[in-house]
N, C-alpha and C positions, 0 to 999 in steps of 0.2 A: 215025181218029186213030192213029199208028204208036205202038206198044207197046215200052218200055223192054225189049232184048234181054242178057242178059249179057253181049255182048260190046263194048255201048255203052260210053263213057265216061261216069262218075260225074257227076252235076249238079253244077253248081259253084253256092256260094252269091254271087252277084258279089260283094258287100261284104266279103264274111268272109276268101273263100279267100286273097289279098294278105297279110293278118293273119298267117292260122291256117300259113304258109308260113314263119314266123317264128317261131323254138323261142323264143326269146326271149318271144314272144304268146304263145305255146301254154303255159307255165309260169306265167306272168302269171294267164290262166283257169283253171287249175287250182290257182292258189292259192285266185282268189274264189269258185269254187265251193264249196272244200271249207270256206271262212270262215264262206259263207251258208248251208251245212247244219251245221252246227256247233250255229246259234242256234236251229235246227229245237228239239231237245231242250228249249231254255227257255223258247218260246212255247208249245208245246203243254202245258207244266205249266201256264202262266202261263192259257192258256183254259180256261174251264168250259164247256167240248162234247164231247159221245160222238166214238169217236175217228173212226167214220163222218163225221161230220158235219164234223170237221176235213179229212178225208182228199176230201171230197168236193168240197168249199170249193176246196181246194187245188188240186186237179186241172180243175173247171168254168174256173178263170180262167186258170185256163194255157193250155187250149183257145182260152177266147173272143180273149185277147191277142194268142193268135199266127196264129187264123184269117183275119183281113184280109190278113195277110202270104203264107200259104199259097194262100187265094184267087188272090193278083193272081202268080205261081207258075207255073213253066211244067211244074212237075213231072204227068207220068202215072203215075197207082196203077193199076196191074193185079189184076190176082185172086188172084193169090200176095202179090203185097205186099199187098193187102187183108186178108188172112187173116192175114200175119208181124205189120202193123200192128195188127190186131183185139186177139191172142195176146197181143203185147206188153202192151197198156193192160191187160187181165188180169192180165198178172204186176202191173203197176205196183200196180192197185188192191189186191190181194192184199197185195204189202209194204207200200202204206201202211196198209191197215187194219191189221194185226198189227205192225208195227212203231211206229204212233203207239197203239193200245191196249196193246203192253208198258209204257209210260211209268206206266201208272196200276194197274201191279201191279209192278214192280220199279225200280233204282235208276235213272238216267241213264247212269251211268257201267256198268254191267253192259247197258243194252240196245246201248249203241253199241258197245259190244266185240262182242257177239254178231253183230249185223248188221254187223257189218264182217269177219266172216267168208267176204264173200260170194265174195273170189274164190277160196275154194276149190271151193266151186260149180260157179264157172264154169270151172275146169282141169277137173274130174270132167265138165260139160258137153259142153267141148269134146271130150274123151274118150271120151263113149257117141255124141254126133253127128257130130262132126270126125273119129272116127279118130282123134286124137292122145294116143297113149300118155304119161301121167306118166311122169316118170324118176325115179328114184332119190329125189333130193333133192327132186321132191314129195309124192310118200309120206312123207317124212321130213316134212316139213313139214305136212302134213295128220294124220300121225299125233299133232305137237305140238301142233293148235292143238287137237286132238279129249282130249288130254288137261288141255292149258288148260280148254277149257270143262265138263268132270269135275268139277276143282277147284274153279271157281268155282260150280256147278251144285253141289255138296255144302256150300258155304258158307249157300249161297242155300234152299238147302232146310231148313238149320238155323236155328240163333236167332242167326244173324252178317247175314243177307240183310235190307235194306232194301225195304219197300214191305208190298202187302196180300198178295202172292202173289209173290213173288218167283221161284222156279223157275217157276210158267208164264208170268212176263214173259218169264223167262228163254227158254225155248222158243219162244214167240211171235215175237221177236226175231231167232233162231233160223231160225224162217221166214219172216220176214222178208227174211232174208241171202238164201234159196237164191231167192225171187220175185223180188230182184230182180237176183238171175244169169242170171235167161232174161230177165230185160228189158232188161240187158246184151245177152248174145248175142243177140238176135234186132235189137236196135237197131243193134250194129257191122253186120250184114248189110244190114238196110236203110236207114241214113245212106251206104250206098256208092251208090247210087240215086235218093235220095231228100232236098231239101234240109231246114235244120232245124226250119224251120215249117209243113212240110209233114206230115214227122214227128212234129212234138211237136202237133198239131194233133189227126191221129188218135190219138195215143196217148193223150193229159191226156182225152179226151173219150172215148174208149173207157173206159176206167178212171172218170171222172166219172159215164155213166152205170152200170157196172156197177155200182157204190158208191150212187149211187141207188137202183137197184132192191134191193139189198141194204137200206138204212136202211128203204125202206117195209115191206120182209118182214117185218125184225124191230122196226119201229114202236120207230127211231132217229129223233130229232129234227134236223131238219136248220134251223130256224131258230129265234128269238124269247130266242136269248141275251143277256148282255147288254152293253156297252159295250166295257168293257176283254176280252173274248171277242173279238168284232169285230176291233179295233185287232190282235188277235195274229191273226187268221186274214190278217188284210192283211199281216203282219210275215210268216207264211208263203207266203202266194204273191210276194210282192216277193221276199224272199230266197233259202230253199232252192227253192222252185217255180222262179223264172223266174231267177236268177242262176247257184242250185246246181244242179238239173236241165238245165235248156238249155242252159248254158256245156257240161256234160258230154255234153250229145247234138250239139253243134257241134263238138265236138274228137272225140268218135267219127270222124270220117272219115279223121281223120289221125293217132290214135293206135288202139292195139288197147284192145278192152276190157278188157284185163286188168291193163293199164296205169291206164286209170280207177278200177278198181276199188281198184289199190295205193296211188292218189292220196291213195283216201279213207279208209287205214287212218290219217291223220292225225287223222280226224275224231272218234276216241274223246276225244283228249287235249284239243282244242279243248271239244270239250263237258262233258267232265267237268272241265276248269276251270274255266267258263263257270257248271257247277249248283255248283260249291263258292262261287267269288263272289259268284253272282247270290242261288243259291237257300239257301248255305250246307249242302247237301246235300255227305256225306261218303259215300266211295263204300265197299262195303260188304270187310272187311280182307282176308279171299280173294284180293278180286280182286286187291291187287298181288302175288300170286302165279300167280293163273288169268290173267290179263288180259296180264303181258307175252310168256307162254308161247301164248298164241292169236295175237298181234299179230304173234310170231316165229314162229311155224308157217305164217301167212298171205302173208307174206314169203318166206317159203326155198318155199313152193306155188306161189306167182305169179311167182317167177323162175327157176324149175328147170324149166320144160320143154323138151322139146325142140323144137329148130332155134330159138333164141336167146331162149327165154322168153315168144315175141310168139303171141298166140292169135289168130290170123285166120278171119275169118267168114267163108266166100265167098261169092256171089250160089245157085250151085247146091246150096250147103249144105244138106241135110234137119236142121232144127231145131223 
């Protein structure tokens, strides 16, 4: 069986690519992605499960949905994309575990600021892998977001910070951002080879079972919750799982990840509406000083680089 060469032409999704060809589509899905992560933040307060058992939930049925699809698939994984593949679900599992366990040590609205840091990350990413030197006005912008999150991170440390631990939500979140900037960069790489069910196949299930073996280590529960738990675990793989992750791993091939990633600095304000509404959760006073100072730092990071802002992952990339 002939082995996907770099200098092959990209698989094409038949149904998708017609769409995704259409800026018009392509901003359409990026709105609903960033809609259905948004709700991510108010289900998982809304469930009573370790955040393992959330994050694993989530990830298991994203595999199983999109495996029939990837099965009947004309795509070839090779040993390098096996390995980019593997890596990925790693980062994935990684930021879901630490980014849905900040929820139940600090605010809503402080962990989605933090984790939407993430494409400075990925500029610094592209930078130690790609070669691709920041400019000026990303420094600049990375130096604002890094003293945004000071501010807020001294709020949070005080008696102004919401939750049981607030500064190590705060961090958790934190890292959150930068896992899932390699599951950004390694995903723009291999969406250019690879279709989306393909993709999101190995990755939800690589990450599924990492997250597994992780809950049995440390003797996380992974079933016997109860009702209204359930109902939200389905509310997350129906929406940020399979609308707001996979809409974002289908338009990877035809935007840069860095792009994605600036989509989703809309996602703070989405959800931190969302827990004042829903949850009546007031986000903590800091932030509206730490918070628009990261959002602007992450901004002027993710469009100041150079050769026209766009961070391109190549097939012979070492990442």
């Amino acid at each position: 069986m002939p082995v996907t060469r770099p200098t092959d032409p990209p698989p094409v999704d038949h149904l998708a690519r017609p769409l995704l060809e259409r800026p018009g589509t392509v901003r359409v899905l990026l709105v609903l992605g960033v809609v259905a992560v948004s709700f991510a933040a108010i289900l998982i307060r809304v469930a009573d499960a370790p955040a393992l058992a959330l994050a694993f939930w989530r990830s298991l049925a994203g595999a199983l949905v999109l495996a029939p699809f990837a099965l009947r698939s004309t795509d070839v994984v090779d040993a390098r994309q096996r390995r980019d593949l593997v890596l990925s679900g790693v980062f994935l599992a990684v930021h879901f575990a630490l980014f849905i366990g900040a929820f139940a040590l600090t605010s809503v609205a402080s962990a989605v600021v933090f984790v939407a840091t993430s494409p400075v990350f990925v500029g610094l990413g592209a930078w130690l892998w790609l070669g691709q030197a920041p400019s000026r006005r990303t420094w600049a912008g990375i130096g604002l977001a890094v003293a945004g999150a000071v501010v807020v991170g001294v709020g949070d440390a005080g008696s102004g910070g919401t939750g049981s631990n607030p500064l190590l939500g705060d961090l958790m979140a934190l890292g959150g951002a930068v896992a899932v900037s390699g599951y950004l960069l390694i995903g723009q790489r291999s969406r250019q080879r690879l279709g989306v069910a393909t993709y999101g196949m190995w990755v939800y299930g690589t990450a599924a079972a990492v997250l597994a073996v992780t809950s049995l280590v440390a003797g996380s529960a992974l079933v016997g919750f109860d009702a209204v738990t359930w109902w939200a675990i389905l509310g997350l793989i129906v929406g940020p799982q399979l609308l707001g992750h996979t809409i974002f791993n289908q338009v990877l091939n035809v935007v840069p990840a860095t792009t994605v990633a600036v989509v989703v600095l809309s996602e703070p304000v989405g959800a931190s509406l969302l827990a004042l509404l829903l949850l009546a959760e007031v986000p903590p006073p800091l932030l509206a000083v730490g918070g628009p100072l990261i959002l602007a730092g992450v901004y002027l990071a993710s469009t100041g680089r150079r050769g026209g802002g766009r961070v391109r992952v190549r097939p012979g990339s070492q990442i």
